[in-house]
SERO-4910 file (N, C-alpha, C, O; in steps of 0.05 Angstrom, whole numbers):
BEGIN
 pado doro    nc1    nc2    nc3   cac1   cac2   cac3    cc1    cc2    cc3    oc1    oc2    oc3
  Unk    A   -257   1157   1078   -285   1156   1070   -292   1132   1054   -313   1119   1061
  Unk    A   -281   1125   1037   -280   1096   1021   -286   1072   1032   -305   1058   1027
  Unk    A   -265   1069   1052   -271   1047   1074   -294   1057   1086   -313   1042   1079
  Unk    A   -301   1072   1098   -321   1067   1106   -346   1067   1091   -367   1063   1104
  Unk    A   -346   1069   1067   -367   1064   1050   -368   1030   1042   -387   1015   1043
  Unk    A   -351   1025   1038   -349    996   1041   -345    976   1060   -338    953   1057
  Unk    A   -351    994   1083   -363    976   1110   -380    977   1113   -391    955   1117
  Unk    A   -397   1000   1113   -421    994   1103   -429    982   1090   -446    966   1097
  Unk    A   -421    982   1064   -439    961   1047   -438    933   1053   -456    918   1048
  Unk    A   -411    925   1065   -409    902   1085   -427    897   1102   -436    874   1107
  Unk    A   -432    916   1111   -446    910   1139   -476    911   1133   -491    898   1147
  Unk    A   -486    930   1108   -510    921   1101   -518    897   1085   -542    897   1082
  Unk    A   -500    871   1070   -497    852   1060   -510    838   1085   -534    831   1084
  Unk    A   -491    834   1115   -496    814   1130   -528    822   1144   -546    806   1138
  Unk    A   -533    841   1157   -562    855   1153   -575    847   1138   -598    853   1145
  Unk    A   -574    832   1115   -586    828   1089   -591    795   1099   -613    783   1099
  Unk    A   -569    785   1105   -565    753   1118   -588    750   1134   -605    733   1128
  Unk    A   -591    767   1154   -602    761   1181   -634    776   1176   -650    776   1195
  Unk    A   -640    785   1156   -670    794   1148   -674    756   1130   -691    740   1138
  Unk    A   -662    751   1116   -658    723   1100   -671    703   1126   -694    695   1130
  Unk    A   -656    701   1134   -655    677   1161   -680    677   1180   -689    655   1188
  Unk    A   -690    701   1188   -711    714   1201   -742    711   1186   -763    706   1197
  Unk    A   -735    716   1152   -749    703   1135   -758    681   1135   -780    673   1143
  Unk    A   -733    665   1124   -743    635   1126   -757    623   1150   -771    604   1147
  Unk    A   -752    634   1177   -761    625   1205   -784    627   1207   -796    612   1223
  Unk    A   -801    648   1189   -837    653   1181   -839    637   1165   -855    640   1146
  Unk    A   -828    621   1166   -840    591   1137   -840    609   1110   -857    602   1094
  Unk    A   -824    629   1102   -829    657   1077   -801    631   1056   -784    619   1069
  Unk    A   -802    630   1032   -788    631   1010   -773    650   1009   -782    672   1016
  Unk    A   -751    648   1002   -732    671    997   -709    668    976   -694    650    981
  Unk    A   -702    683    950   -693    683    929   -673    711    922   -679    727    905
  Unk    A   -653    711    937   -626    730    949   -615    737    909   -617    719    893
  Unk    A   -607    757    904   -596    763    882   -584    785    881   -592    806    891
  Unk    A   -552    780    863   -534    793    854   -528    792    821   -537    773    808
  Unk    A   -515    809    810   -509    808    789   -535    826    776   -540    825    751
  Unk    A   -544    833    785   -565    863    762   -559    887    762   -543    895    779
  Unk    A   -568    902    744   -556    924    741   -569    943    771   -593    943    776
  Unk    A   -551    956    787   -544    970    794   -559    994    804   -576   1000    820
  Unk    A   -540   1006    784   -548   1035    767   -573   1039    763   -585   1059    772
  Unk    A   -585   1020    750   -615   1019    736   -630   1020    764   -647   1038    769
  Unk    A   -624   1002    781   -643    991    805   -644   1027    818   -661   1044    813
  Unk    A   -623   1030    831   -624   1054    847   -625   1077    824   -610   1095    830
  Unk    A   -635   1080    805   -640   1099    783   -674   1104    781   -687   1124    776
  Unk    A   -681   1076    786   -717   1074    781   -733   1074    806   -757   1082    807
  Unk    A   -719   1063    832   -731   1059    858   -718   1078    881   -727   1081    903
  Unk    A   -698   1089    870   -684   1105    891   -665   1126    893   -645   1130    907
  Unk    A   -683   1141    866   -676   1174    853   -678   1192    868   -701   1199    872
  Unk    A   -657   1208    883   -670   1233    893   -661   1220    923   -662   1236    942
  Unk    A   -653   1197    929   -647   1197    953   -615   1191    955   -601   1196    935
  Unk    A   -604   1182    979   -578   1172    985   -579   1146    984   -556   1137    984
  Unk    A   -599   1126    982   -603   1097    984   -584   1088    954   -584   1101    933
  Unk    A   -571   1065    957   -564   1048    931   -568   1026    945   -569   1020    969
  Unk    A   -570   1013    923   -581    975    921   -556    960    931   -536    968    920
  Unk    A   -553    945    945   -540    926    945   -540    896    940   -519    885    933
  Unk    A   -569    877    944   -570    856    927   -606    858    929   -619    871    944
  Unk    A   -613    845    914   -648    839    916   -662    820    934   -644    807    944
  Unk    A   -678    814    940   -687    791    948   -717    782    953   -733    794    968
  Unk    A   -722    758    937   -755    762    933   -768    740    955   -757    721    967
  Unk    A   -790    748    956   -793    733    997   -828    730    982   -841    747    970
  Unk    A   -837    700    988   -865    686    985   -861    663    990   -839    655    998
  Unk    A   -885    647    985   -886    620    990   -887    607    960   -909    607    948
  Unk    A   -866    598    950   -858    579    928   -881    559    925   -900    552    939
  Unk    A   -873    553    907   -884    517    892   -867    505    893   -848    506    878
  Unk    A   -871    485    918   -848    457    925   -848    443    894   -826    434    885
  Unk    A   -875    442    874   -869    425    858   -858    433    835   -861    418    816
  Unk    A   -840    463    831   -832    477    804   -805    468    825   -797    453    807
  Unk    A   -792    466    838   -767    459    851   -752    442    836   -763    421    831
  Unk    A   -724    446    827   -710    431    823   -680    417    846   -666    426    865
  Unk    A   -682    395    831   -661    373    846   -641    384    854   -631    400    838
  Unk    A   -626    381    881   -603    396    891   -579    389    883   -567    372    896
  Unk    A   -570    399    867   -540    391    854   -519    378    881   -515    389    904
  Unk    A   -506    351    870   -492    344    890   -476    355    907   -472    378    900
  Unk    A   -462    347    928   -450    364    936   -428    348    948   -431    324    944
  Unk    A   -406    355    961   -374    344    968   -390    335   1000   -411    345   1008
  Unk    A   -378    319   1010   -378    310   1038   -353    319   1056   -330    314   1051
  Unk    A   -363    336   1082   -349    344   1107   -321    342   1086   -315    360   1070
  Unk    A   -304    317   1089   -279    301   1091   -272    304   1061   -249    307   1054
  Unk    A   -291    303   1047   -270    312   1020   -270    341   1015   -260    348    994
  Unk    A   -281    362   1036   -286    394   1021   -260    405   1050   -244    423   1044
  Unk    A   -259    393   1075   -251    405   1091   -225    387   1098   -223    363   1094
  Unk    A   -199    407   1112   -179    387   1122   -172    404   1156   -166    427   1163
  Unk    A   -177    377   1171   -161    399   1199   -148    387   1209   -148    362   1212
  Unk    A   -129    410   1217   -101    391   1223   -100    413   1256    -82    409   1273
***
């Protein structure tokens, strides 16, 4: 039963991906989040049912000009090796 509770929640993470991606494809902003409480979320939005939270995610059209600079990043050849 375990495992399968945590395939699920696997499987509703990538579900979560592909609502994201489907998002962004409507020109929509999208702002994916982990790390909140929980408990609290499915305590205030989803009492009384079987539903629990698995991450958030807030979907509009941003301000390009509140955007900050994209932290650098490694190139192909220094992050990857194939042999």
């Amino acid at each position: 039963p375990e495992a399968i509770l945590w395939g699920g929640f696997r499987n509703g993470t990538l579900q979560g991906a592909y609502l994201i991606l489907a998002a962004r494809a409507l020109g929509l902003d999208c702002g994916p989040m982990s790390g909140f409480n929980n408990a609290q979320v499915d305590e205030t939005f989803f009492a009384g049912t079987p539903w629990k939270s698995n991450f958030l995610v807030n979907l509009g059209h941003g301000d390009a000009s509140r955007l900050h600079a994209r932290s650098p990043r490694l190139d192909f050849d220094e992050a990857c090796r194939i042999e």
